[in-house]
C-alpha positions as CSV (number, residue, x, y, z in Angstrom):
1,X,0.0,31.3,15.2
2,X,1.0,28.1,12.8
3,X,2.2,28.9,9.6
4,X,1.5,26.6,6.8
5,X,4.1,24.3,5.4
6,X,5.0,24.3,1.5
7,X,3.6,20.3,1.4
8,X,0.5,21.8,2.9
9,X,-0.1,24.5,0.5
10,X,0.6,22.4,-2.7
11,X,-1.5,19.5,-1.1
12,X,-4.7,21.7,-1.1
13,X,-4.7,22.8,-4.2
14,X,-5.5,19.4,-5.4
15,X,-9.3,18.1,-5.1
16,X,-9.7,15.3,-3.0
17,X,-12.7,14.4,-4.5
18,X,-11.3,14.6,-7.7
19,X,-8.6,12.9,-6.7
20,X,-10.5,9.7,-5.6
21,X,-12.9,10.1,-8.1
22,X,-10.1,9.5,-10.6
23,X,-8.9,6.6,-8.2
24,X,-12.8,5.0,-8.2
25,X,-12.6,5.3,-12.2
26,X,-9.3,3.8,-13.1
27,X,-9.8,1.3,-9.7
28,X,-6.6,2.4,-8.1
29,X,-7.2,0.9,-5.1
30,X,-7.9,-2.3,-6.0
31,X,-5.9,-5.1,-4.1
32,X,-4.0,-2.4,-1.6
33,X,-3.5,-3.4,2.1
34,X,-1.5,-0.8,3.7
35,X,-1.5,2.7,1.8
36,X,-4.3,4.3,-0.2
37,X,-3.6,6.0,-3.4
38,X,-4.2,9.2,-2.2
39,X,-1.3,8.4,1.2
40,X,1.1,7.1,-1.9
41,X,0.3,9.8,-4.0
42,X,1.7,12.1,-0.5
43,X,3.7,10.6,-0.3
44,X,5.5,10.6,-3.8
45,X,5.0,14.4,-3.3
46,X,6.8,15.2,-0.4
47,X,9.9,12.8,-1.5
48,X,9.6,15.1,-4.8
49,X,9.6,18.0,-2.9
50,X,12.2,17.3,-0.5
51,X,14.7,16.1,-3.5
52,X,14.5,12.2,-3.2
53,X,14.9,10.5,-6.0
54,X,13.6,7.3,-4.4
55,X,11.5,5.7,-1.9
């Protein structure tokens, strides 16, 4: 039996559609090549979580 990580938990309690919705609206993904908004925005979160102050 897996066991859910803390990332995992946090990371679900946000909507993706919400999520992307907001992205369409404010057109957050315009120009990007290599990571989506919502792959930056996890990955922001688990530096934040982890204690990075950078990327």
């Amino acid at each position: 039996m897996s066991q859910n990580t803390v990332f995992e938990q946090i990371i679900k309690l946000i909507s993706r559609r919400d999520f992307e919705s907001s992205v369409t609206r404010h057109d957050g993904n315009k120009g990007v090549r290599e990571l989506s908004c919502w792959t930056w925005f996890g990955s922001l979160l688990f530096g934040q979580l982890t204690g990075h102050d950078s990327i």
